[in-house]
KETIDREN-116346 format. One record per residue: x, y, z of N, C-alpha, C, O in turn; chain; residue in one letter. Coordinates in steps of 0.02 Angstrom, whole numbers. Layout:
REM KETIDREN-116346
[[X, Y, Z], [X, Y, Z], [X, Y, Z], [X, Y, Z], "A", "A"]
...
This chain:
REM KETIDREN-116346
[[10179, -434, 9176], [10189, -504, 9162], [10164, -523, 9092], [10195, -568, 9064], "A", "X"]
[[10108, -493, 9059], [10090, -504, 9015], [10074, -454, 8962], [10099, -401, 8982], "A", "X"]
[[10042, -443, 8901], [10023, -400, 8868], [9958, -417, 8823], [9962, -466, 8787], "A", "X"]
[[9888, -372, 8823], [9835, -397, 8815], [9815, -362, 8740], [9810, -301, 8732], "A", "X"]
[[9805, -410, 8692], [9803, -377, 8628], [9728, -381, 8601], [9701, -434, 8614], "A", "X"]
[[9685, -330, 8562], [9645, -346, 8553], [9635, -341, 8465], [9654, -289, 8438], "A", "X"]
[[9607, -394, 8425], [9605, -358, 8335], [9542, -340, 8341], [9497, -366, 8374], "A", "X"]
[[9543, -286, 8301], [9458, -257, 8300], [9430, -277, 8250], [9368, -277, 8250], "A", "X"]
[[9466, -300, 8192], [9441, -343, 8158], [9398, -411, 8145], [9347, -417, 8111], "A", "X"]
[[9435, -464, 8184], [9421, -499, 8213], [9383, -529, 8292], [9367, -584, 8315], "A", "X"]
[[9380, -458, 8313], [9366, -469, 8382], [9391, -511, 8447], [9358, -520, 8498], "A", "X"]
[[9441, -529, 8436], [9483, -570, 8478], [9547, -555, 8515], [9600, -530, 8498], "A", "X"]
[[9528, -576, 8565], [9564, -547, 8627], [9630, -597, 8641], [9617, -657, 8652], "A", "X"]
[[9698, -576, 8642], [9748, -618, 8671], [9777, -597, 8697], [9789, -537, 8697], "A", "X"]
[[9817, -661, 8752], [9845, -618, 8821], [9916, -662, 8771], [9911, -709, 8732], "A", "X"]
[[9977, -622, 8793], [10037, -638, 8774], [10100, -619, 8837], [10098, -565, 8867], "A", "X"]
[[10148, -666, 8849], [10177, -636, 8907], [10220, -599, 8889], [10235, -601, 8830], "A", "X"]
[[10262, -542, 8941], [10295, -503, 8916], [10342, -522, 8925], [10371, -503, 8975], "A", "X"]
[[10380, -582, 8870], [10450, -595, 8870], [10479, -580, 8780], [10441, -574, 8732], "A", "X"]
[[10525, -579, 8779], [10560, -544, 8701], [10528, -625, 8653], [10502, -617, 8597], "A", "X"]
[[10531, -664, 8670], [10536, -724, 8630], [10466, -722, 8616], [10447, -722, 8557], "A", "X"]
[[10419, -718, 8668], [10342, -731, 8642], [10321, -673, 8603], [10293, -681, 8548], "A", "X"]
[[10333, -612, 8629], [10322, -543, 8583], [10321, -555, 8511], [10274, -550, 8472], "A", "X"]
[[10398, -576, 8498], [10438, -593, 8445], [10386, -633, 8403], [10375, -619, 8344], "A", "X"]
[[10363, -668, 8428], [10308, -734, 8406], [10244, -705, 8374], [10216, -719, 8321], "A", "X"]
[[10234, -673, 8406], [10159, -620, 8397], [10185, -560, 8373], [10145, -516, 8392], "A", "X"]
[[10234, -531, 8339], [10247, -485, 8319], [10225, -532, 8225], [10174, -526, 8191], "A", "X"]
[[10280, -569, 8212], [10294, -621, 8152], [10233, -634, 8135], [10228, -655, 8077], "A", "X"]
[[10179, -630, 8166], [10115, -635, 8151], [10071, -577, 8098], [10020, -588, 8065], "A", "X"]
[[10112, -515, 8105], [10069, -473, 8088], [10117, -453, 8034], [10177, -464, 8030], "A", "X"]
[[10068, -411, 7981], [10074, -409, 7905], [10095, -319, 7888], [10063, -280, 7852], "A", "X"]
[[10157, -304, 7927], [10185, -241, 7905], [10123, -173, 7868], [10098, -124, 7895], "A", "X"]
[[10115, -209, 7784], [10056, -157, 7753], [9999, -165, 7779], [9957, -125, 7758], "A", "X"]
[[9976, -213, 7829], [9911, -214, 7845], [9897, -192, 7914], [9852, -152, 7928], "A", "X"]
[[9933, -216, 7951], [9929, -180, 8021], [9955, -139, 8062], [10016, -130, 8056], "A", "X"]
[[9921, -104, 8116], [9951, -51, 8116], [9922, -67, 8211], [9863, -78, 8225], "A", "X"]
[[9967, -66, 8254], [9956, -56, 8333], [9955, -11, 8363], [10002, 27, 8356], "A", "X"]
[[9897, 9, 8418], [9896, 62, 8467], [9885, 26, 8521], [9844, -16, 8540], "A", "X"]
[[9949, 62, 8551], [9951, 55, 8642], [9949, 103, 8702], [9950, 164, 8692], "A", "X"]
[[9948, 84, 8748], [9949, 134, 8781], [10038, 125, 8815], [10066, 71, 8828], "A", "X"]
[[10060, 181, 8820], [10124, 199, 8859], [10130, 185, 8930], [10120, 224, 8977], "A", "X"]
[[10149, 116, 8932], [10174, 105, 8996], [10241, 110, 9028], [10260, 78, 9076], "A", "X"]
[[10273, 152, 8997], [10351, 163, 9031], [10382, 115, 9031], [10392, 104, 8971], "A", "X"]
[[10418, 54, 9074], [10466, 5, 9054], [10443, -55, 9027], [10481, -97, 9002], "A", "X"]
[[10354, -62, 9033], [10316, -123, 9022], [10322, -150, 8952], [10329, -210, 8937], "A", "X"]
[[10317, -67, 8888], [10295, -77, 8854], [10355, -74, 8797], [10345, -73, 8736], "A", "X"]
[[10408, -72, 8825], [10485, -77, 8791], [10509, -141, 8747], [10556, -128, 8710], "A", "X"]
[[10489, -194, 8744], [10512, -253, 8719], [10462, -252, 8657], [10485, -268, 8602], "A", "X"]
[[10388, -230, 8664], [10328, -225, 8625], [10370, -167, 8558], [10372, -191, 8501], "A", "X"]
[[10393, -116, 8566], [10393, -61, 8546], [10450, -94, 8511], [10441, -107, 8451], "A", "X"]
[[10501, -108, 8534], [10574, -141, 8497], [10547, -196, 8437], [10570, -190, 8380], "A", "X"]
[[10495, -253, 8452], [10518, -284, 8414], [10466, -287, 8349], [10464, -331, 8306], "A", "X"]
[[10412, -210, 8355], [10380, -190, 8309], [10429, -146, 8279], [10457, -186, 8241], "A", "X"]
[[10447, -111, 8274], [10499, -61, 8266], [10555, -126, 8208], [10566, -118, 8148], "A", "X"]
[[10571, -165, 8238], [10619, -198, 8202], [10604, -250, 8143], [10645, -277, 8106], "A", "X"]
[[10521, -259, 8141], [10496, -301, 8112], [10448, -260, 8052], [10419, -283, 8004], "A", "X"]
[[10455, -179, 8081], [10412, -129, 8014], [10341, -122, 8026], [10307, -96, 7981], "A", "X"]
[[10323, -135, 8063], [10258, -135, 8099], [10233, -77, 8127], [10248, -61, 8184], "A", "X"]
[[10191, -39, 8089], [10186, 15, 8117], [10127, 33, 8169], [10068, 20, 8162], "A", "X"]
[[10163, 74, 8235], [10118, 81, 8282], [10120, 161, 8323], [10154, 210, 8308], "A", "X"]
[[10065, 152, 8386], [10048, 236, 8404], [10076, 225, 8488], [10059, 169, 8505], "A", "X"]
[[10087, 235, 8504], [10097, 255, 8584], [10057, 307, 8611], [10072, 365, 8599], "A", "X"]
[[10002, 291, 8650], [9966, 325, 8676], [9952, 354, 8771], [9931, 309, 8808], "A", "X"]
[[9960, 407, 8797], [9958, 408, 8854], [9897, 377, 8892], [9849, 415, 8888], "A", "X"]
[[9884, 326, 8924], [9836, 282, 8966], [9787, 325, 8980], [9732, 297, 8980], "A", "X"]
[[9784, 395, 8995], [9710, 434, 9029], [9677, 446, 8961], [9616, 436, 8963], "A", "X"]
[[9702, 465, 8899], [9677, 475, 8845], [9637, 401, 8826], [9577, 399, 8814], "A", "X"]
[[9680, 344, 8825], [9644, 291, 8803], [9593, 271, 8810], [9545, 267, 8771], "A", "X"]
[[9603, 247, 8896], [9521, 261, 8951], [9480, 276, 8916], [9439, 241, 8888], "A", "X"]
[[9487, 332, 8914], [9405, 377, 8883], [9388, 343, 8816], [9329, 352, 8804], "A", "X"]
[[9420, 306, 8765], [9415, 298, 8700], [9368, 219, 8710], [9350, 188, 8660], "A", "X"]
């Protein structure tokens, strides 16, 4: 239903829902040369996330969930 972002920079935590339009919203937010996203691989969850970084130049990692855990 949603997707939980955290900047480590800033320290701030946002919940965003998982629809294309809000993604979209919070994608436009972020600065191509400056940021860079790691997620964990949720199979169909994390498909709309992945598209509209991908389309916006945003570069990011896909990570398998047991690896993350531990991090």
């Amino acid at each position: 239903q949603w997707l939980d972002f955290f900047d480590e920079t800033s320290g701030r935590l946002r919940r965003v829902d998982n629809q294309a339009d809000a993604i979209a919203a919070y994608v436009a937010g972020l600065d191509p040369s400056r940021d860079f996203v790691v997620m964990e691989a949720t199979g169909v969850h994390d498909r709309l996330l992945r598209h509209a970084l991908a389309k916006a130049g945003v570069p990011f990692s896909r990570h398998n969930p047991a690896h993350t855990h531990h991090y």
